[in-house]
C-alpha positions as CSV (number, residue, x, y, z in Angstrom):
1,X,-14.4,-8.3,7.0
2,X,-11.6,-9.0,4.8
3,X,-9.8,-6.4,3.2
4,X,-7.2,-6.0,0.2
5,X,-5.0,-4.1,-1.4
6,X,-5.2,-2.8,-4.8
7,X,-3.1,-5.4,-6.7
8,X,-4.6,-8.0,-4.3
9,X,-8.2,-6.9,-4.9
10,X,-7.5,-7.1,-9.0
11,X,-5.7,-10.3,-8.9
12,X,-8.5,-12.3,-6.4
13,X,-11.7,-10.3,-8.1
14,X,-10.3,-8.9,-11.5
15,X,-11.0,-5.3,-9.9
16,X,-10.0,-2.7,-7.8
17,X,-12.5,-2.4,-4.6
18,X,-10.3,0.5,-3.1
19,X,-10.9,-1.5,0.4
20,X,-7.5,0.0,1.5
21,X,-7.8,3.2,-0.6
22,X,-7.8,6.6,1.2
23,X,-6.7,5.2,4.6
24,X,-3.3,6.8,4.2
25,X,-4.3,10.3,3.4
26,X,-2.4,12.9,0.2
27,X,-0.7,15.1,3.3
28,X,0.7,12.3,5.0
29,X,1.9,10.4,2.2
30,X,3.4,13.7,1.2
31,X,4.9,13.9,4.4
32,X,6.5,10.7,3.9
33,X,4.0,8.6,6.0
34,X,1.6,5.6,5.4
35,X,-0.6,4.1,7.2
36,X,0.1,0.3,8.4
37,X,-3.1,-2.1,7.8
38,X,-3.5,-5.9,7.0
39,X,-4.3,-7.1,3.8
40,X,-5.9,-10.8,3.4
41,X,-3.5,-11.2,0.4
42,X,0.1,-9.0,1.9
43,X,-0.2,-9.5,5.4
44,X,0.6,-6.4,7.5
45,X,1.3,-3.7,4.8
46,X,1.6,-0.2,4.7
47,X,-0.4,1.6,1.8
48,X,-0.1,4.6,-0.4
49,X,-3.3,7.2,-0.8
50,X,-4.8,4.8,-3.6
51,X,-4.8,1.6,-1.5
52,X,-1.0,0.3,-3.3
53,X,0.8,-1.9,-1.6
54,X,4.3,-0.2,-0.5
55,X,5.7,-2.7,1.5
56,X,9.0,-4.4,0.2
57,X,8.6,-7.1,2.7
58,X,5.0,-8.0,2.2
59,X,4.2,-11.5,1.0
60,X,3.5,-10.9,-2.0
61,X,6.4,-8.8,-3.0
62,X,7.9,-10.9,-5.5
63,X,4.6,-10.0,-7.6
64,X,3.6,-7.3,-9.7
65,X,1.8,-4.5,-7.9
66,X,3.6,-5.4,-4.8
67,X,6.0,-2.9,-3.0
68,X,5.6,-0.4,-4.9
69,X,7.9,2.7,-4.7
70,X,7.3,5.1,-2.2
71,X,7.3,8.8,-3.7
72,X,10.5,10.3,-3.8
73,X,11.6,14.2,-3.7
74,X,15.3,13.9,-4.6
75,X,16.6,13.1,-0.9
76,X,14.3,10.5,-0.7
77,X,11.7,10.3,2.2
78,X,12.1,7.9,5.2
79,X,9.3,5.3,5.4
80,X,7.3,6.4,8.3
81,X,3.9,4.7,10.0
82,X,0.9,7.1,11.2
């Protein structure tokens, strides 16, 4: 079954599914982790808690809701895959 991101699901069906959403969970992404998962529209993409698209490289990224920023606590986190 084909699954998108957020800004992939709007764009293609002119709403959010949350196909991706939830995948990544709050503690990880807190922890400075996301969970890596393929998206028909981004290719292979890591995603926050609410299905975004946080993938610089993806192939989309040139697009709005694409690579979006990861969160930041001051230092910065390091991109991580779970």
């Amino acid at each position: 079954m084909a699954r998108f991101c957020k800004q992939c699901s709007i764009d293609i069906f002119g709403e959010d599914f949350k196909e991706l959403a939830g995948i990544t969970t709050e503690e990880d992404w807190k922890s400075g982790m996301a969970a890596v998962v393929i998206c028909e529209g981004c290719g292979s993409i890591q995603v926050d808690p609410d299905g975004n698209c946080v993938s610089a490289g993806c192939l989309e990224a040139c697009k709005p809701g694409h690579g979006m920023p990861w969160l930041s606590d001051g230092g910065g986190h390091e991109q991580n895959s779970i």
